[in-house]
N, C-alpha and C positions, 0 to 999 in steps of 0.2 A: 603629397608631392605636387610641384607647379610646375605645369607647361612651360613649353620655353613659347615667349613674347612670340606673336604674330607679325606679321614684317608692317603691317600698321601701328601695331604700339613701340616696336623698334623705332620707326622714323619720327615719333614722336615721343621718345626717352631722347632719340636724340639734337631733336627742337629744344629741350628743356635744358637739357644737357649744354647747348650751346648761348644761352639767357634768354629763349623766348623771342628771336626774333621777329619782323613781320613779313611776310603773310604768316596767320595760322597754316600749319599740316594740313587738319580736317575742322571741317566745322561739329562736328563731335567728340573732339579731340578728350574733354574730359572724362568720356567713357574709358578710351583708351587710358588717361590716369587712373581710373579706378581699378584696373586690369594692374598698373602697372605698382598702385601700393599694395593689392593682395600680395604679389610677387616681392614686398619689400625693396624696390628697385626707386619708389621717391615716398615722397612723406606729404601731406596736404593740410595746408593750415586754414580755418575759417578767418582767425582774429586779424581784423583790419583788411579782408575782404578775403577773394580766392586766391591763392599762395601755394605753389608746386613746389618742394625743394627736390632737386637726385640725393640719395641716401649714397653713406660710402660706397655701398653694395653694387648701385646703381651706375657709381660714376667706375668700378672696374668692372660691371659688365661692356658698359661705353669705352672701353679703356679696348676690351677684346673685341668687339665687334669693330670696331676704327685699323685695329690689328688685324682682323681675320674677317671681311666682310662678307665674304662667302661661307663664313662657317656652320655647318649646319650639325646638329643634335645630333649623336650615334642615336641608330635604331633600336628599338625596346622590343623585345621579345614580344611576341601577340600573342591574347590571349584566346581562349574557346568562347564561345557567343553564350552566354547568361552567368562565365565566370564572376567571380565573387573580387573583388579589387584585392592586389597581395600588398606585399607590406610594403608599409612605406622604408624608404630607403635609410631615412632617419627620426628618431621618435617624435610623434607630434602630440605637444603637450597645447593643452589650452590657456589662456593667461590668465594668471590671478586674479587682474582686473575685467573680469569678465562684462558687457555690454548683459543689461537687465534682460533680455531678450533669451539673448544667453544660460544667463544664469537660472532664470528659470525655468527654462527646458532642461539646466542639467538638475535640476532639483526633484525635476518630475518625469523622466527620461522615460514615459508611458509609449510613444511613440515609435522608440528608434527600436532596433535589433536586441537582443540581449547579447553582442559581440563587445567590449570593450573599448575595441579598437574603434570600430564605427560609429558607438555612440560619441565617441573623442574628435573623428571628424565632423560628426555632423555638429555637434555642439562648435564646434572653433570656426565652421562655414557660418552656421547663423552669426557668430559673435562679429566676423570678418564685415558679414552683408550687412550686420546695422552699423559698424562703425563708418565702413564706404557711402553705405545712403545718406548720414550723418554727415562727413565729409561735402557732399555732395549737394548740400543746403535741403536736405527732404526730411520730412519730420518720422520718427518711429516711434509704435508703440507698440509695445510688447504685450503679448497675452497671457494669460495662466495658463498652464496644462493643467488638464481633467487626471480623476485621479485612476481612472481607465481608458480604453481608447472606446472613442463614438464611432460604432459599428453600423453599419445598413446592410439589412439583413440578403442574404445572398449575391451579397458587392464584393467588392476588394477593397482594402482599408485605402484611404484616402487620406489617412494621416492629420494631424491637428492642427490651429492655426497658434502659430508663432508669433508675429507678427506683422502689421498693417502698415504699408509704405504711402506716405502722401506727400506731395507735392502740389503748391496752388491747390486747385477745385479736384484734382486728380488722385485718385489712391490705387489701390492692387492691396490685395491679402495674401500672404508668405501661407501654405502650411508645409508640416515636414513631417515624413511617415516611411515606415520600410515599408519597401516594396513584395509584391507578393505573386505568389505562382499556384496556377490554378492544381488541386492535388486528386484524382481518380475517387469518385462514390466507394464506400466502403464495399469490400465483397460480401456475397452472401453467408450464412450461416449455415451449419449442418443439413437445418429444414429446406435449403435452396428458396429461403427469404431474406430479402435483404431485412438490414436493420434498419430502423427508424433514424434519418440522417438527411443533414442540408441535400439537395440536388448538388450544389457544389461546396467544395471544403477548399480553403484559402489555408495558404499558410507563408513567413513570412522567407525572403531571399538572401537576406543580409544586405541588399541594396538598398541607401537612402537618397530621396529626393525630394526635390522642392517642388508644389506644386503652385505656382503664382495664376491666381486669378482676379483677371483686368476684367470689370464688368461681364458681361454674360461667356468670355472663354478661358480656359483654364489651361496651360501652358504646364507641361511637365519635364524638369532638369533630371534626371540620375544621373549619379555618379558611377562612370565607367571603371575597367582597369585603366588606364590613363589620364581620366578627364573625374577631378576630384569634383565633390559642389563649389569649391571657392572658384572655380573655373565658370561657371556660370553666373556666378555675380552683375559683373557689367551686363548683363543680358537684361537679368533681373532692371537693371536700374535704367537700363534703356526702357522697359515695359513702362517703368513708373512717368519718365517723362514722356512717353505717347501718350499718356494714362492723362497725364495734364495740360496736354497740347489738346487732347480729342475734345477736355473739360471746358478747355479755354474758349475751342471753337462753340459747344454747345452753350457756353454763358452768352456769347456774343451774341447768336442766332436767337436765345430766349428775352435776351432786351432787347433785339428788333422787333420782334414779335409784341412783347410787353408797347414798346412803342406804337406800333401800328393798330394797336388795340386802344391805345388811350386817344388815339388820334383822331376813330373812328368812333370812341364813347363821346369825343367832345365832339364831333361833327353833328352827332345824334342832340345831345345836351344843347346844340347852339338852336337844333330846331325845332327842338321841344321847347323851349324859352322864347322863342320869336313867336309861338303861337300862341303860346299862355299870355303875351306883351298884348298881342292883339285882342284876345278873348277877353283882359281886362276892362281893353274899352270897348269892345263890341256889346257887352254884355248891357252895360248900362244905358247904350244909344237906345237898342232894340226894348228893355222897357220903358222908355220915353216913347217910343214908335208906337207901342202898343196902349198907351194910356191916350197919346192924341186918334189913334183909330178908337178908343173904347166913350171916349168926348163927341168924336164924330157923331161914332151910331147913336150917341143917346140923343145928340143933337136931334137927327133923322127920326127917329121914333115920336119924341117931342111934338114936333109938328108937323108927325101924321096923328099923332091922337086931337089936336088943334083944328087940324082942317076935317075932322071928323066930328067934331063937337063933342065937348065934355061938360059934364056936370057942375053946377057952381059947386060944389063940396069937393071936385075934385082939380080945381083951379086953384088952391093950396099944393098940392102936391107936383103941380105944372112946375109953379116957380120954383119950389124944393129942389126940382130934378133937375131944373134950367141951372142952377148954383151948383148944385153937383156936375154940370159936363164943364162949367165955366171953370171949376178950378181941378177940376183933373184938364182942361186945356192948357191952363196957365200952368199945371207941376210939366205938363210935356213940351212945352214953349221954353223951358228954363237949359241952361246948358247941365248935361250929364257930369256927375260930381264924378270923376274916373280916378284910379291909382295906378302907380307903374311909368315906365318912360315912354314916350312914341312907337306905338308899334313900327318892328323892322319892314315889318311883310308891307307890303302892297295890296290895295281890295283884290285883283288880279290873282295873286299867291293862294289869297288866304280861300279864294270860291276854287280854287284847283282840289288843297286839301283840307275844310274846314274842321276837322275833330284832331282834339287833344289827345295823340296814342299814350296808353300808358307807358313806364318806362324800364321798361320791364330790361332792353337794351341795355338800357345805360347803367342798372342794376348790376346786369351778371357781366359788364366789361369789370369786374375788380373793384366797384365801388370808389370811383373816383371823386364824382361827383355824388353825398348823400341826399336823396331828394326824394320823397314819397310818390307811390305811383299815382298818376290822375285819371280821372274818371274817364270814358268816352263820350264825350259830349258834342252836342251839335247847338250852336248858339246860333242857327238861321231861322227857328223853327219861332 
């Protein structure tokens, strides 16, 4: 059986009803549509975009509420607090064309009551909620049922997963299970021992529910004596679009992130490249430097063995040595053959921090830039 419309989806059967003028009712007004085709009160088409029609059904509810705008529901008899839902008023059958979701839960019906009745609604709740999320541009997919139910041992059954509501980056998983009430440790036996037995014993209520879990919490619908599962639907489908709103916000904030990371690889990559620019040609100055200081001293040696007197046999080896500082003079007199472009740096920069750090950085920013690590070196020495 279906509740009678909230005084929010009323004012929006009757927005619809009247062609959609503008302003919208609510800015979640489409929830309220899903609410309002459980109820058979409009119909929802995708093809050629989102598209509300009022069903006949719809337009002589709108017919009686414009007649009787105060009219309100006769009161339903109350029931006792863990009653069992009674009959429906009229038979509810499921539809031939069942929704895959559906259909396979009725195939495998491991989950529900052994009540006929209940296994009839919950099957025709699931079939409702994937055809509404469908409506509703969100993608479903439906699960198998197991060919038992998956138990944890001294829990309460938790019921199986149905199926998985997604929307954009956002999902929720549907399960559907009877509910259950905790049942008294067995009594003792003649000997005044008990028997070998769970600490607790579970068994099932005849109540079924939806249990929708949105990332780490779990959210549980039963169905009352007045409040069937199709009555939780839009709730359901509200969850989903938070589910892809919270997703949306978490994409956004992870390519900030992602950005501030490559921001700060390439700030790293531009100063490891300005040093390596400079080390190219520092490299080759400083061994020209060190071949005219290595010409000097032999210079300086030269003619102290000279003014010390040497041996005529050893006045061969004078000149020898003299050719040797003369053209290590001349290889350090020659300009340094360098590679690469103009060092960025400044001499200034480069005596602040002269070694090459590895790049160890710019590695574990995500591999933006591929470049092997470099040695620590110090080209002053």
């Amino acid at each position: 059986m279906h509740t009678e419309p909230n005084e929010l989806q009323r004012k929006v059967l009757l927005w619809l009803a009247d062609g959609s003028p503008d302003p919208e009712p609510t800015p979640g007004w489409k929830i309220s549509v899903s609410a309002l085709q459980v109820r058979g009160l409009v119909s929802v088409s995708k093809a050629g975009g989102y598209q509300v029609t009022v069903t006949p059904a719809g337009r002589r509810y709108v017919k009686e509420l414009r007649a009787t705008p105060h009219k309100r529901r006769a009161k339903q008899p109350r029931h006792k607090a863990g009653a069992q839902p009674g009959p429906e008023p009229e038979p509810v059958v499921a539809p031939e064309d069942l929704h895959e979701a559906a259909r396979l839960l009725q195939l495998n019906p491991v989950c529900l009551p052994d009540d006929d009745a209940a296994r009839t609604r919950a099957i025709l709740a699931v079939h409702k909620l994937a055809v509404s999320a469908e409506a509703n541009g969100m993608t479903v997919k439906p699960w198998p049922q197991p060919e038992q139910r998956t138990i944890v041992g001294g829990q309460a059954y938790a019921g199986e997963l149905v199926m998985v509501l997604e929307l954009g980056q956002g999902s929720v998983s549907v399960r559907l299970g009877a509910m259950q009430k905790r049942m008294k440790a067995p009594p003792p036996d003649e000997r005044g021992i008990f028997r070998p037995a769970p600490d607790t014993v579970w068994q099932d209520n005849g109540i079924v529910a939806f249990r929708v879990r949105d990332g780490g919490r779990t959210q549980i619908f039963q169905e009352r004596p007045r409040t069937p599962l199709e009555h939780y639907i839009p709730q359901v489908l509200r969850l989903v679009e938070e589910a892809a709103q919270r997703a949306e916000q978490a994409t956004g904030a992870e390519r900030e992130r992602i950005d501030d990371n490559k921001a700060a690889t390439d700030r790293i990559w531009e100063n490891v490249t300005a040093k390596l620019d400079y080390a190219l040609w520092q490299q080759p100055l400083a061994a020209h430097a060190r071949k005219w200081a290595e010409a000097r001293d032999l210079d300086a040696y030269l003619d102290a063995l000279v003014a010390h007197g040497v041996q005529e046999a050893s006045s061969q080896f004078v000149l020898w040595a003299r050719g040797q500082a003369a053209a290590l003079r001349a290889a350090s007199l020659k300009v340094p053959r360098v590679v690469g472009p103009v060092p960025r740096l400044s001499h200034e920069e480069w005596q602040e921090d002269p070694y090459v750090e590895p790049l160890a950085a710019a590695s574990r920013a995500m591999h933006w830039h591929a470049v092997a690590p470099v040695p620590r070196v110090d080209f002053r020495s």
